[in-house]
C-alpha positions as CSV (number, residue, x, y, z in Angstrom):
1,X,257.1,3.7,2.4
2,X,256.1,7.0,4.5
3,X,257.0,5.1,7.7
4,X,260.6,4.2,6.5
5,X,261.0,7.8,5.3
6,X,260.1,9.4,8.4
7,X,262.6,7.0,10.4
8,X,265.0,7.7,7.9
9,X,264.5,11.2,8.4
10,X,264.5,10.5,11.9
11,X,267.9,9.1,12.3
12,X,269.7,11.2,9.8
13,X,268.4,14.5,12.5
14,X,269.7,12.1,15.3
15,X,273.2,11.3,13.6
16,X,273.3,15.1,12.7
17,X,274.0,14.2,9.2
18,X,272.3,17.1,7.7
19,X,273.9,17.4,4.5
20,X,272.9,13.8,3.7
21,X,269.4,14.7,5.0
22,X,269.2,17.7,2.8
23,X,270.0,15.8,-0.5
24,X,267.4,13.2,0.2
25,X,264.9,15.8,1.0
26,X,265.5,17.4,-2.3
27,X,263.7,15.2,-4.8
28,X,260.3,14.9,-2.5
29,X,257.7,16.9,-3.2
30,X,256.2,19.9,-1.2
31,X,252.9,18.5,-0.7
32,X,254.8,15.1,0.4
33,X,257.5,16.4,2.4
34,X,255.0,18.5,4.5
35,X,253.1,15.0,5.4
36,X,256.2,13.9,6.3
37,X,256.5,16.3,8.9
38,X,253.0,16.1,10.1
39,X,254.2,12.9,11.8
40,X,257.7,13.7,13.3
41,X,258.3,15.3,16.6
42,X,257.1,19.4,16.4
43,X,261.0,19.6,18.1
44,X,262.4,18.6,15.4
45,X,260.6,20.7,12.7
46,X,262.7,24.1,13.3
47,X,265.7,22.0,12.2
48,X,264.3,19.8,9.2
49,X,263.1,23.0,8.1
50,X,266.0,24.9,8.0
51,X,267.7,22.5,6.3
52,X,265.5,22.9,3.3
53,X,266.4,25.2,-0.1
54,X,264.5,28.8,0.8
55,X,261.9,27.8,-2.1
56,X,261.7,24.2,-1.1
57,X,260.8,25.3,2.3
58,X,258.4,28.2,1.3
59,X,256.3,25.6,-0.9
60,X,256.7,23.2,1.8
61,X,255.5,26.1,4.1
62,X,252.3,26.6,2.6
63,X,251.0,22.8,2.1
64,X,251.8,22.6,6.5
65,X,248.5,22.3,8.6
66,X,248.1,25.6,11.0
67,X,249.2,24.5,14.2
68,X,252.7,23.1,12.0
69,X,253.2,26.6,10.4
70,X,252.1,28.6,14.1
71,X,255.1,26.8,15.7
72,X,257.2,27.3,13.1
73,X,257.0,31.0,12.9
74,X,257.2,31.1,16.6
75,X,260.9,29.6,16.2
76,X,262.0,31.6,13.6
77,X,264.4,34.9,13.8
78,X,263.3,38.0,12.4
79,X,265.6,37.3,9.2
80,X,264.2,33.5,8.6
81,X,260.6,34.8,9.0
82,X,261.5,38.0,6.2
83,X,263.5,35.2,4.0
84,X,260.3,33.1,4.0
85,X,258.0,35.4,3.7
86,X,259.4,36.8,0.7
87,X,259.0,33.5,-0.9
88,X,255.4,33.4,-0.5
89,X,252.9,34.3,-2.9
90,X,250.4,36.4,-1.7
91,X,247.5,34.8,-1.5
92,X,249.3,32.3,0.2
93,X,250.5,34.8,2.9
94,X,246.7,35.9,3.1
95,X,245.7,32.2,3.8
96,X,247.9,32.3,6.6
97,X,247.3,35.2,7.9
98,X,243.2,34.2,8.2
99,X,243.9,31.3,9.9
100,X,247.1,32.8,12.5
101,X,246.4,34.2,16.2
102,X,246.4,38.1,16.6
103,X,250.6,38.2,17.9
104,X,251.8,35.6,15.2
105,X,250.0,37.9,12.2
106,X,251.2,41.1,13.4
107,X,254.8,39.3,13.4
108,X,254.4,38.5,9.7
109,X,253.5,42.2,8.7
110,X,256.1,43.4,10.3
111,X,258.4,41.7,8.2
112,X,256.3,42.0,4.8
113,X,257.7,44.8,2.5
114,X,255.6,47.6,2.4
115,X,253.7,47.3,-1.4
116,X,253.1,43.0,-0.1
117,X,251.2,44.6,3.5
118,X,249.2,46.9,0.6
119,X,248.3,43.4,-1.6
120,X,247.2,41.5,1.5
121,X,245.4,44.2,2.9
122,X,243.4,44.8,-0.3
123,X,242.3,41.0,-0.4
124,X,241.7,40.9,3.3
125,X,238.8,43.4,3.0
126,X,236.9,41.8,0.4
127,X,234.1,39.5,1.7
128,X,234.9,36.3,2.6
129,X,233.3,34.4,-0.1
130,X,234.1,36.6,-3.0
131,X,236.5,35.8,-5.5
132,X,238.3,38.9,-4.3
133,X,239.4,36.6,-1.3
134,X,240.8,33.7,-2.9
135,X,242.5,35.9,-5.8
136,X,246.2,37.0,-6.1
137,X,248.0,40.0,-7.5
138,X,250.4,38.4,-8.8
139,X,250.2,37.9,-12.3
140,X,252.4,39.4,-15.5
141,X,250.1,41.9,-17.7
142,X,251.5,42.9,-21.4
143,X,250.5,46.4,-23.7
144,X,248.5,45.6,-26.9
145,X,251.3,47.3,-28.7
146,X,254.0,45.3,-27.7
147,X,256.2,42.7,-29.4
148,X,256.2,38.6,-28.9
149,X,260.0,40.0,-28.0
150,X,258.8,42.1,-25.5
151,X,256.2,39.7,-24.1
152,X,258.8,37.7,-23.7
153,X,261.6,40.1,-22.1
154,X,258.9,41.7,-19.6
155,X,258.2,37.7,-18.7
156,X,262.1,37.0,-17.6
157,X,261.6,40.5,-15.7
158,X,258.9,40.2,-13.7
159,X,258.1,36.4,-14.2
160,X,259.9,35.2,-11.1
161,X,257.7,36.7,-8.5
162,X,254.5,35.8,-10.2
163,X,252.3,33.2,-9.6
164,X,252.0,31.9,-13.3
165,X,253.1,32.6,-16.7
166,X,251.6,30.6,-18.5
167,X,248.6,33.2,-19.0
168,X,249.4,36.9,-19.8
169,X,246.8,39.5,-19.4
170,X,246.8,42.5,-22.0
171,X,245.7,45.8,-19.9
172,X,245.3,49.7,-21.1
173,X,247.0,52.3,-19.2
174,X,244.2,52.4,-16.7
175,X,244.6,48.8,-16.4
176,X,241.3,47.7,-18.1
177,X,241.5,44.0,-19.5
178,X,241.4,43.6,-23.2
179,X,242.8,40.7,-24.0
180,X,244.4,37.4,-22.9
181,X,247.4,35.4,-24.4
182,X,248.7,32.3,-23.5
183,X,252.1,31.5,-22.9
184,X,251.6,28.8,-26.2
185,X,250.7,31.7,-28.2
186,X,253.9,33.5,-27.6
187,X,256.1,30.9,-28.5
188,X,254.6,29.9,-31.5
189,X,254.7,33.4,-32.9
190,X,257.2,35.5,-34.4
191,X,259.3,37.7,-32.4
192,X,258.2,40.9,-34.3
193,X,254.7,39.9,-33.9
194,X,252.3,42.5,-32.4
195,X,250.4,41.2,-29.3
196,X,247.3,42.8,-30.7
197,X,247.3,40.6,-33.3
198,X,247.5,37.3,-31.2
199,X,245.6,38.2,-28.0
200,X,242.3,36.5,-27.2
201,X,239.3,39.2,-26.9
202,X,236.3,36.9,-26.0
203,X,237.7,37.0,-22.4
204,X,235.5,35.3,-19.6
205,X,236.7,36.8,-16.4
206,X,234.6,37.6,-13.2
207,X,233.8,40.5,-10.3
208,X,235.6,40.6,-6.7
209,X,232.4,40.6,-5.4
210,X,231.0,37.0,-7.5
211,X,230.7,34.1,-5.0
212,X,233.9,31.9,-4.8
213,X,231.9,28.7,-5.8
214,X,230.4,30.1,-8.6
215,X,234.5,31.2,-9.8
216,X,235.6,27.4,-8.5
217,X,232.7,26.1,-11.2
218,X,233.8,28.1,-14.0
219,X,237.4,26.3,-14.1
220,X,235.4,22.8,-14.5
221,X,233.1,24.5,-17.3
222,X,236.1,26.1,-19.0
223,X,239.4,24.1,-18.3
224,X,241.1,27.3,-17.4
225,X,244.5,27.5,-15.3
226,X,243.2,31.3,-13.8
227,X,240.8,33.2,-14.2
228,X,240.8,37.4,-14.5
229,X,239.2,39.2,-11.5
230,X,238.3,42.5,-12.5
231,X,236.5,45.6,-10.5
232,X,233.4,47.3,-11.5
233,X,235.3,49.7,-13.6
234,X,236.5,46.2,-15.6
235,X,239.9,46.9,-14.9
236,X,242.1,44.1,-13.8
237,X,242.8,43.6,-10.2
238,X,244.0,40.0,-9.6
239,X,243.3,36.4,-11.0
240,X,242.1,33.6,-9.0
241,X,244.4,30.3,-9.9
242,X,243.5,26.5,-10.4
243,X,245.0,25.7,-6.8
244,X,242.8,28.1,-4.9
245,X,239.7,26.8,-6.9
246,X,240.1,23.0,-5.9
247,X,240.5,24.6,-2.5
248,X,237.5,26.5,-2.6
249,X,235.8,23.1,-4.2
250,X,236.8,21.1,-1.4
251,X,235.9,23.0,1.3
252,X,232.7,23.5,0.1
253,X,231.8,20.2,-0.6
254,X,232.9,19.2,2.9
255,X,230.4,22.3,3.7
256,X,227.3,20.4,2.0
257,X,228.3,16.8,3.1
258,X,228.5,18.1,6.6
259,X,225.2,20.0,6.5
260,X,223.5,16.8,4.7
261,X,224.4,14.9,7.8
262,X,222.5,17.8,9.6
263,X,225.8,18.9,11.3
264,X,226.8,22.4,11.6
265,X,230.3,23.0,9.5
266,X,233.6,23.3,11.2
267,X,236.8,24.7,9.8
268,X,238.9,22.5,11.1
269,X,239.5,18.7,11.0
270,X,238.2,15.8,12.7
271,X,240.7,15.2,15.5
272,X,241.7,18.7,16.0
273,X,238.1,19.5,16.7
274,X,237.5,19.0,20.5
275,X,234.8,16.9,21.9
276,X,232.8,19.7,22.9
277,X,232.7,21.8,19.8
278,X,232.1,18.3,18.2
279,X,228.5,17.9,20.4
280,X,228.2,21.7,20.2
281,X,227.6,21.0,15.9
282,X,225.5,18.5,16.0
283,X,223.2,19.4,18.8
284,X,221.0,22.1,17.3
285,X,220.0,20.1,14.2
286,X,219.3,16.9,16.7
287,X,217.1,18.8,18.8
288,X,215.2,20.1,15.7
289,X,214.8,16.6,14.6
290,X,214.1,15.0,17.7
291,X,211.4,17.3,18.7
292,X,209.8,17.7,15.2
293,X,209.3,13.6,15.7
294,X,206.9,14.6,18.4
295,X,204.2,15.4,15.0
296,X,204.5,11.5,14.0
297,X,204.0,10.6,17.6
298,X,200.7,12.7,17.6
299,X,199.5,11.1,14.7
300,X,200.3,7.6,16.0
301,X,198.6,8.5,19.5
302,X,195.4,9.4,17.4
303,X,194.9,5.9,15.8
304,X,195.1,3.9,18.8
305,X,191.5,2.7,18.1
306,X,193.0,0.6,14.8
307,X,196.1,-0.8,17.0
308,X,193.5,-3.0,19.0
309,X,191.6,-3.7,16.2
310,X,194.4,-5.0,14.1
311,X,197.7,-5.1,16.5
312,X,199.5,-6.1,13.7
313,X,199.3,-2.7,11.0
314,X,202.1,-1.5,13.9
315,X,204.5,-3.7,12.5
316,X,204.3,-1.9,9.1
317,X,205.3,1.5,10.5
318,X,209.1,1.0,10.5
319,X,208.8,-0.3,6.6
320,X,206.9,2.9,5.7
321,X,209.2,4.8,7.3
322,X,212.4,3.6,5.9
323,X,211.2,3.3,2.5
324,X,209.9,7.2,2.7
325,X,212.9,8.6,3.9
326,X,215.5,6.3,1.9
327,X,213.1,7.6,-1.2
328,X,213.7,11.1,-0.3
329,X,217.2,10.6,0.6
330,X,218.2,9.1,-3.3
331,X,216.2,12.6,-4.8
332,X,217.7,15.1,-2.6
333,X,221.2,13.8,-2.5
334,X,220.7,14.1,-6.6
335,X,219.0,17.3,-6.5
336,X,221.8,19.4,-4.6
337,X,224.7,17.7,-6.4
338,X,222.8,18.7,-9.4
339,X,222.4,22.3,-7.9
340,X,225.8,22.5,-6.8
341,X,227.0,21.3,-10.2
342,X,225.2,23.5,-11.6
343,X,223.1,20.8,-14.0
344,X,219.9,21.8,-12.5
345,X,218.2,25.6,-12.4
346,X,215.9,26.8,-10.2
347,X,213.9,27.6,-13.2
348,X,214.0,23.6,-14.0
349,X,211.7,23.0,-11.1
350,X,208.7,21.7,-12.8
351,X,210.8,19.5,-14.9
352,X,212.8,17.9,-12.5
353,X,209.3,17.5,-10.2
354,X,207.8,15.9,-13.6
355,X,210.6,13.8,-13.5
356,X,210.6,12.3,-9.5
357,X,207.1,12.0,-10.0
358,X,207.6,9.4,-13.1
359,X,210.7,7.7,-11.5
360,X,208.6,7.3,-8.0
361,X,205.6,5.6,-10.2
362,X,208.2,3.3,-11.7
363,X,209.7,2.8,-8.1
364,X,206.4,2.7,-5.7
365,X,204.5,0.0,-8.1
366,X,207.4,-2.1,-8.0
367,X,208.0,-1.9,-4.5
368,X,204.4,-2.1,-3.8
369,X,203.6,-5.9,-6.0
370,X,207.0,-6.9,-4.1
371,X,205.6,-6.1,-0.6
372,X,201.9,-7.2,-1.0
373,X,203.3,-10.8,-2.9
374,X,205.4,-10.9,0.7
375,X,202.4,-9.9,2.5
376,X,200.1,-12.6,1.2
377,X,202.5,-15.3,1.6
378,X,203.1,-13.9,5.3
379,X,199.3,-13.2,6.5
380,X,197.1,-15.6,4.1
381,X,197.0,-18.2,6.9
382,X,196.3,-15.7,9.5
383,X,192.5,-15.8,10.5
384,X,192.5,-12.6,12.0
385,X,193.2,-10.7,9.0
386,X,192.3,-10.6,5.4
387,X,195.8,-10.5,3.7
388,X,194.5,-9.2,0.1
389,X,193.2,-6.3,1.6
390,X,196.4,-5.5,3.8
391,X,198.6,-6.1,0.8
392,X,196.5,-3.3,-0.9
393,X,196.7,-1.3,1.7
394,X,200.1,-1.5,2.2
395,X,200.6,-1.0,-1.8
396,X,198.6,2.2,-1.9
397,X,200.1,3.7,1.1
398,X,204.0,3.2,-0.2
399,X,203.0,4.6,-3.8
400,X,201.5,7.9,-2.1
401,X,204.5,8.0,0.0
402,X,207.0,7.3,-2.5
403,X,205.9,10.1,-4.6
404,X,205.6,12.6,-1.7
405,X,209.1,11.7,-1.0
406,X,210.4,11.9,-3.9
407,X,208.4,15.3,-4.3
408,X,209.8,16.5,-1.1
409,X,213.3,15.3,-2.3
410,X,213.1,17.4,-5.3
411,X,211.3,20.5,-4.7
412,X,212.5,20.9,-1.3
413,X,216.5,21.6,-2.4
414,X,215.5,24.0,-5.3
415,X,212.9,25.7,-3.3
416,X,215.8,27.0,-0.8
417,X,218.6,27.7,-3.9
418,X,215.4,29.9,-5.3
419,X,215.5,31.5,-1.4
420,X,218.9,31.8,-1.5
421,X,219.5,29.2,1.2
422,X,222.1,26.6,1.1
423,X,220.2,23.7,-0.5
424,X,222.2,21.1,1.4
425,X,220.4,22.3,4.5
426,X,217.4,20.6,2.7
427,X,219.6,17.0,3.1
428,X,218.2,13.4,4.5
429,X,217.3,14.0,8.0
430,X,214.8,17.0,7.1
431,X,213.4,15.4,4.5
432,X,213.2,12.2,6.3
433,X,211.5,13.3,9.3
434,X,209.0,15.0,7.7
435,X,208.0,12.2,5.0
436,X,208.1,10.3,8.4
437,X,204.7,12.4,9.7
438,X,203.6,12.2,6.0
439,X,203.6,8.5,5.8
440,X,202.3,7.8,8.6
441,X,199.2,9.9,8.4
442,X,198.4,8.3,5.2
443,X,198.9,4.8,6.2
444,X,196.7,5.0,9.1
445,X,193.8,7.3,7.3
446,X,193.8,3.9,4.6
447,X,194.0,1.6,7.8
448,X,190.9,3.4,8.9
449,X,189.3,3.6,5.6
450,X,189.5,0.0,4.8
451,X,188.9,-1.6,8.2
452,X,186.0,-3.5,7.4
453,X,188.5,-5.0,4.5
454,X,191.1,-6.0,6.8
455,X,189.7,-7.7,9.5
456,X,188.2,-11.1,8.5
């Protein structure tokens, strides 16, 4: 279906039919009709977006990947670049402006109105991941002592430019929040109803300087379609909207998947990443892993004496392994998402210890009866070794390191939240490389212990 649109789109720019092209344009949506684009000729994207409805465009505008909206302000004239601009919402503008080379930004303020350049200014020198960054100015505020009737007039005034309506914020004259009414509320009121009377005063809002992911949760916990953003005086200084907070949501969780897979986080995507800022991510953490391996190589070296013995307890060594760090894997992967959800405290840390511990008991006794059953069917006919005993060596060593693992798992991602640290930095390869050393050491310290067992 895409295909066929783009080489409709394609030959209606060819034929110069561009009234056709604009009618046909008209019922797609923004985030659609910017895919669209992504895959037709950057020539051709000056025209097709010219051709576009100044609000159609601007919306379309926004949902555009950098390097699409870079090129396009490049083509523009001064007066397409103002006529756009002045379509944008603000925090949209800031967006752009974050991710736009020094020339191309100092283009757009010069054609932003003077009070807009004051907005974006304002949210550009909050941190970066406060919800003063993600918020907007734009929103419609109402007087306590006002009518439904002149909630409603002040909403076909100013409603236009603002980002939503559909939640009103009541302010004092200093502009401190006390109250919130919903566009619902209005219209199921009288018109001579006082806003007093109807606005909500049990208002959760949040600070400019509270972490964006901890405003991006409280949408999930709350169902709201924005959230207040007030300053340390409580007085209202912006809201932060549904759109920016699935934003925020998904760039963070592409932040912890890309630091569980031990690579450093990059901005931008897959294939507009080059090669070398690709290897440049993922060498660090490889080198940290690589080189901590050189602990379970030690401890290998060490027991060289039982190799000769019993050749076979080599064999083993991979099984251990795997089953120690997949172990860890399942409780860390579990323990962050609960963490980033926000299910699990740092002050649950005993109980959610208490809690791996039991579900690695469960786990290493029946992977341990599976294994030893294997290994007597395996080794009972081998005269060089006494199966029972391997089988309960084997046993013993996954149960110890099935609960270490699971320990590791657990306490290792809520140790770093309670250090401030990013627990997904506490992800798979980490945990895996040290249950690795871990597992090891206990397997061969049994081997060693029960020799005289083992070898018939």
């Amino acid at each position: 279906m895409q295909e066929k649109m783009q080489e409709r789109i394609l030959f209606l720019l060819e034929k110069r039919r561009y009234a056709q092209l604009k009618e046909e344009l008209l019922d797609i949506n923004p985030y659609d009709l910017a895919v669209l684009m992504a895959d037709i000729p950057i020539e051709h994207l000056p025209i097709l977006f010219r051709i576009l409805p100044k609000e159609l465009a601007a919306e379309t505008f926004v949902e555009m990947d950098h390097d699409m909206q870079e090129h396009l302000i490049k083509s523009f004239s001064d007066t397409e670049l103002k006529a756009m601009l002045n379509e944008l919402y603000v925090d949209d503008t800031v967006d752009i402006i974050e991710e736009m080379p020094a020339n191309v930004v100092k283009r757009i303020l010069k054609y932003t109105d003077s009070e807009t350049r004051e907005m974006i200014n304002e949210i550009l020198n909050y941190p970066k991941d406060s919800a003063g960054s993600i918020m907007t100015t734009e929103f419609v505020d109402l007087k306590k002592d006002m009518t439904v009737a002149d909630a409603f007039e002040r909403i076909r005034k100013d409603g236009v430019d603002k980002e939503t309506i559909y939640t009103l914020y009541v302010t004092t004259k200093s502009r401190k929040l006390i109250g919130i009414v919903s566009a619902k509320d209005l219209m199921l009121s009288e018109q001579n109803v006082v806003i007093e009377d109807i606005m909500e005063t049990n208002i959760v809002c949040v600070d400019t300087s509270e972490d964006k992911e901890v405003v991006a949760n409280l949408f999930d916990k709350y169902d709201f379609l924005a959230i207040p953003v007030v300053d340390k005086e409580e007085r209202l200084v912006g809201i932060v909207t549904i759109d920016d907070a699935i934003d925020v949501l998904q760039d963070e969780t592409t932040e912890d998947i890309t630091k569980m897979g031990a690579v450093m986080p990059n901005e931008d995507t897959y294939f507009k990443t080059s090669v070398w800022q690709h290897a440049k991510n993922r060498i660090p953490w490889l080198l940290f892993l690589m080189l901590s391996a050189i602990f379970t190589g030690t401890i290998i070296t060490q027991y060289e004496a039982a190799f000769s013995s019993i050749p076979l307890l080599v064999s083993f060594i991979p099984q251990l392994m795997d089953t120690g760090g997949n172990c860890g894997s399942q409780a860390s992967v579990l323990i962050i998402r609960g963490l980033a959800l926000d299910e699990i405290k740092t002050s649950d840390f005993l109980k959610a210890v208490f809690k791996e511990i039991r579900i690695a008991l469960l786990v290493g006794v029946v992977l341990a009866v599976v294994n030893g059953v294997r290994i007597i069917i395996m080794y009972n006919s081998d005269p060089s070794v006494n199966a029972y005993a391997l089988a309960i060596v084997l046993g013993v060593t996954l149960m110890c390191t099935i609960i270490l693992a699971k320990f590791l798992g657990c306490a290792l991602p809520i140790l770093a939240k309670k250090c401030r640290l990013d627990p997904a930095l506490m992800a798979s390869p980490l945990i895996t490389t040290i249950v690795d050393a871990c597992s090891i050491l206990i397997y061969f310290n049994f081997a060693v212990a029960f020799m005289n067992y083992l070898i018939k």
